[in-house]
N, C-alpha and C positions, 0 to 999 in steps of 0.2 A: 296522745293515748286516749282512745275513744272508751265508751261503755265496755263493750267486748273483748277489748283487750283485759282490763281492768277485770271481768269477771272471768277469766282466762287463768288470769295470774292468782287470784284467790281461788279457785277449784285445783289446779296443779298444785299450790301449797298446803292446802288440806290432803292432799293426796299422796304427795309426796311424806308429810305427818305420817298419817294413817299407815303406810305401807312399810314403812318404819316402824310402826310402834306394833305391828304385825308380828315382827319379829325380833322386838326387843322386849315387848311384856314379856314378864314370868307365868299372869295368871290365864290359862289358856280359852277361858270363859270371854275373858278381853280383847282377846286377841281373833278369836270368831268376829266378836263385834267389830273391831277396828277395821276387818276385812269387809266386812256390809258396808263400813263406813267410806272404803276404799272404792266399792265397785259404782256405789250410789254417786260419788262425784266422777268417778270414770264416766259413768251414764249422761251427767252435766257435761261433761267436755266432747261427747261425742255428740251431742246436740247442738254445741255450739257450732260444731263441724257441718252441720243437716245430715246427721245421719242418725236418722229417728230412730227406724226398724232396730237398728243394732245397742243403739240406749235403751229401748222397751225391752230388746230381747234380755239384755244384762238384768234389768230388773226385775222381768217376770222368772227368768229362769235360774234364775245367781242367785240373788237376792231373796227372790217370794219363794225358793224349794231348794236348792243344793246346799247353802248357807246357813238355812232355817235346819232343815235334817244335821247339816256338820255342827252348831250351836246344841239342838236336841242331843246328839251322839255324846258330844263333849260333856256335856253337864251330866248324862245319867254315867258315863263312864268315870270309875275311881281310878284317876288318874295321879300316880305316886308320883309327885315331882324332885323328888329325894332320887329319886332312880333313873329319873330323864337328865339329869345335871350330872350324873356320874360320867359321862363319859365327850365332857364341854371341853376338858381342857387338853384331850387326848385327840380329838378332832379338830383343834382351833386352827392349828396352823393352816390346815388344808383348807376347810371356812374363810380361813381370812387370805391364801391364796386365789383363790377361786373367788372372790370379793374384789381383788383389789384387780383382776380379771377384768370382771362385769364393771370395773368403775370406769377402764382404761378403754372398753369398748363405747363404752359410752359418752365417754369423755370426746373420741375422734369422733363419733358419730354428729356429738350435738356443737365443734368445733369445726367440722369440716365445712367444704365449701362450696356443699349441696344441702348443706342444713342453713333454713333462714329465712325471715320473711320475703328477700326476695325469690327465692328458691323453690318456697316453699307456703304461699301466699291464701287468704282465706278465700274457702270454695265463694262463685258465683254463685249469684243468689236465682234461683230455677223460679219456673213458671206454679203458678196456682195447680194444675194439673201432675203434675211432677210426683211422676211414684220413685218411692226411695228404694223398695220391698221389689220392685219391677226391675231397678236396673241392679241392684244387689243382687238378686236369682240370674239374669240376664248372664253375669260374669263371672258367676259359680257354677254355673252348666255349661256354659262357652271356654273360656280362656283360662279359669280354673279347674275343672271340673278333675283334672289327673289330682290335683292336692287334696281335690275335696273327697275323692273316694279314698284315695290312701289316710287322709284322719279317720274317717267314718271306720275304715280298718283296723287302725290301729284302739281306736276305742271298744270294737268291739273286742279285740283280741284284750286288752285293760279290764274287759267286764268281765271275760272266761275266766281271765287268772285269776281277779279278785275274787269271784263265787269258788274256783279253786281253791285258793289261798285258806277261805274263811270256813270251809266245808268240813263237816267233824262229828266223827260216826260217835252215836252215846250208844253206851250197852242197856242202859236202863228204859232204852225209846224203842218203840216196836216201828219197824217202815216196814215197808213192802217193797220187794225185786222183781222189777217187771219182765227181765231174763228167766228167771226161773218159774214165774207163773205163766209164760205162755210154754215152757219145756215141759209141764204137768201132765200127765195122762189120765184116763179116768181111773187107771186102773192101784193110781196114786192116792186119789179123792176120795172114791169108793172101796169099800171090805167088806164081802156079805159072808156072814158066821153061821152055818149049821147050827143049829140046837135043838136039840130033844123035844117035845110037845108035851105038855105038859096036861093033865085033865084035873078039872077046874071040880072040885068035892063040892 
């Protein structure tokens, strides 16, 4: 067992921790962190792999802002956990069906006999020139590109619903209706009123 393996097996077991204890705290403050804690050694194992691009991307974009914002969210939100627990033991069964699911998939997965270091062996090690960012776009516009526009789809259709979802007319807030202020006439804006003339004593 060389260096690399050795720091292989200590990031997977942090990780493996972490992503556990995700879902096993109560305090949900914790549980944000544990998830930074999660993607930051994901970011270590995908470097071990040489794939640079996609460990920066995890940490610029995970970690330094969607993380950051779902931590911020979490902490100013009063969240009742009295009222999150009421309905754990009503939903367990299907949790812990759909668990023991994901364990049985995964189980054949890392059992099978396409899973393995000979199967499945550490990348060669590439030239000084060697763009990771070059051949990663190279096979997301080539051989992927149909997956990659139907996610890009699907997130946006995730963004409509969510701005849907959270969208909430107050009667106390003045907006303006851009339908109705181009339907206006002048004849809506303006009223000119006759009146008497008056001489000034």
């Amino acid at each position: 067992m060389n260096f690399q393996d050795i720091i292989f097996y200590i990031f997977s077991a942090i990780l493996v921790t972490s992503a556990l204890g995700v879902i096993t705290v109560r305090n949900p403050v914790y549980s944000a962190l544990l998830l930074v804690l999660a993607f930051v050694t994901c970011a270590g194992l995908w470097l071990l792999l040489e794939a640079e691009f996609l460990a920066i991307t995890l940490v610029l974009v995970y970690v330094g802002a969607v993380m950051v914002l779902f931590l911020f969210v979490v902490m100013m939100l009063d969240i009742n956990l009295d009222q999150l627990r009421e309905g754990f033991w009503k939903w367990f069964p299907f949790g812990a069906l759909v668990a023991l699911i994901m364990v049985g998939e995964m189980t054949m997965v890392l059992m099978g006999k396409y899973f393995g270091l000979e199967e499945m062996p550490a990348p060669s090690a590439q030239d000084a020139d060697y763009s990771n960012t070059r051949a990663l776009g190279r096979l997301i516009y080539t051989e992927y590109v149909y997956a990659f526009e139907l996610a890009a789809v699907l997130l946006l259709v995730a963004m409509v619903a969510a701005i849907a979802l959270t969208l909430r007319h107050r009667e106390d807030k003045r907006s303006t209706n851009s339908s109705k202020q181009v339907q206006v006439k002048k004849e809506d804006r303006l009223r000119i009123v006759a009146m008497p003339s008056e001489k000034k004593e």
